[in-house]
N, C-alpha and C positions, 0 to 999 in steps of 0.2 A: 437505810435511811438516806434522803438524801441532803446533798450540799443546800441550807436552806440559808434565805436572805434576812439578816433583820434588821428590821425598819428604823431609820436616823432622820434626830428632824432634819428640817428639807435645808438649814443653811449649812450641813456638815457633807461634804464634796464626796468623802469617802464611801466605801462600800463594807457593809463589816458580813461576815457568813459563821454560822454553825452550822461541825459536823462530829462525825463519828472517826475514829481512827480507821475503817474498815471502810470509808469511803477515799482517804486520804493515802496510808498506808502503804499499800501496793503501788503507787505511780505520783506522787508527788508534785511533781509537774503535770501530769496530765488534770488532778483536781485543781490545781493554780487555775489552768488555763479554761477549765470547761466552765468558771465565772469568771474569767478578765479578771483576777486577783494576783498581789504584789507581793505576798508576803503571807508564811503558813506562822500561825502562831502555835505551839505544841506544848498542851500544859502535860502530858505524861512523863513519867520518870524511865530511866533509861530502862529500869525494871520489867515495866508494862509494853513497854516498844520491844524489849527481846522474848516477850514472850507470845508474839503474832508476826510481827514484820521485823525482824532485826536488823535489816538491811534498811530497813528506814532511819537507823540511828548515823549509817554513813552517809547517807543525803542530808541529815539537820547538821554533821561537821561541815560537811562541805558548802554549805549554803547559810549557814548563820550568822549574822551582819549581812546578809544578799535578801536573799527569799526566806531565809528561815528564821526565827526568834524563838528562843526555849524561855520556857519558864514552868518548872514543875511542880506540882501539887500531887501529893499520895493521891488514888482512889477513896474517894469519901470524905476528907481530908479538905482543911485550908491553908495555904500556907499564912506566913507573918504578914499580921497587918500593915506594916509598913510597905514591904517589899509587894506586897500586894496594891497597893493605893498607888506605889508606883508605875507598875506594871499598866494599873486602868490609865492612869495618867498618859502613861506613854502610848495607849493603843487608843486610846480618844485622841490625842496629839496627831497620829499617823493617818486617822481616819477626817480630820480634820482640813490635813496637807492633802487628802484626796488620795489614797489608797486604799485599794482592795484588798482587806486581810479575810483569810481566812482562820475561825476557832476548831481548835478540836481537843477531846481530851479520848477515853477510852466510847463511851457510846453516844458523848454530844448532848451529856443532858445534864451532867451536873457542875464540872468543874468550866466547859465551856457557858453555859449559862451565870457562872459569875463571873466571867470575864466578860460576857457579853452585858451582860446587867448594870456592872459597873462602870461599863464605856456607856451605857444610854443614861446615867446616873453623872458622868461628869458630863455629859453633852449638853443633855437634854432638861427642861424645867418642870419637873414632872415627879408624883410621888412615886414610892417604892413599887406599890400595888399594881398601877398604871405602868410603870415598866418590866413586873413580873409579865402582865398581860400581854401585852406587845411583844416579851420574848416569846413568851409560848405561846402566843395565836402564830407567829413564825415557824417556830419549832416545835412540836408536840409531841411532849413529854418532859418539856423541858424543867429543869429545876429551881430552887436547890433539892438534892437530893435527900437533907438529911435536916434537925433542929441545931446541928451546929454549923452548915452551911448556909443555912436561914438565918442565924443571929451576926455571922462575919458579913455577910452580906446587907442587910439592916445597916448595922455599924458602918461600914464602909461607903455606903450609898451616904449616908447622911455627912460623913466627913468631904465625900468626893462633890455634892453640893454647896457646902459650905466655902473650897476652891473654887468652881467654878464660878461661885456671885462673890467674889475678891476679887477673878482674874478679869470676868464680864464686865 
């Protein structure tokens, strides 16, 4: 699959991208660069990275606070709500200063789609539905993948609105 673009209303400067680890992976830098992006965001666990690219776990050392930011979530899996609603916060925040980040977890469809979800959730003024659709017309296949990644994401969306018309 490829490096796919998804849509930010038009006064957020940034560029936000889902993908798949198998597009990122193998060359780290060369996916940065083949969208003008700033920054890889990797929700995989060290687990899932040494078992396809392990050598991509010494490019996230070396590059984290640079180009890189971890934040992991199991396969199928949420992490805490908290540390999650930060995490959107802080990738809406980045995309806002006008960065190009890229998402990615293992195939780009579940764990990076609530990342991506919950940055168009604090951006944007927009119901949940309306930003599922807009992921996935972007990315197709995109999720949540599971009814528990559906209910964090629900919840979380509705918290991360609630911010945004405080800080607006």
């Amino acid at each position: 699959m490829p490096i796919d673009r998804i849509p930010l209303p038009d006064m957020v400067a940034g560029r936000l991208y889902a993908t798949g680890f198998t597009d990122v992976g193998p060359d780290p830098d060369a996916a940065l660069a083949s969208v003008g992006a700033d920054v890889l965001l990797c929700l995989l666990t060290d687990h899932d990275i040494s078992l396809r690219y392990p050598d991509f776990l010494g490019w996230l050392e070396r590059h984290t606070g640079g180009r890189a930011w971890r934040f992991r979530i199991d396969d199928g899996d949420v992490a805490e709500d908290d540390a999650t609603a930060t995490m959107a916060l802080e990738l809406a925040d980045r995309l806002r200063a006008g960065q190009g980040v890229v998402t990615h977890c293992g195939a780009g469809i579940g764990r990076t789609s609530l990342a991506c979800g919950l940055a168009r959730a604090a951006l944007a003024d927009e119901d949940l539905a309306e930003t599922l659709a807009i992921v996935r017309a972007a990315r197709p296949g995109a999720g949540p993948e599971n009814p528990l990644q559906r209910a964090h994401l629900e919840r979380l969306a509705a918290r991360l609105r609630g911010v945004r018309a405080m800080a607006g």
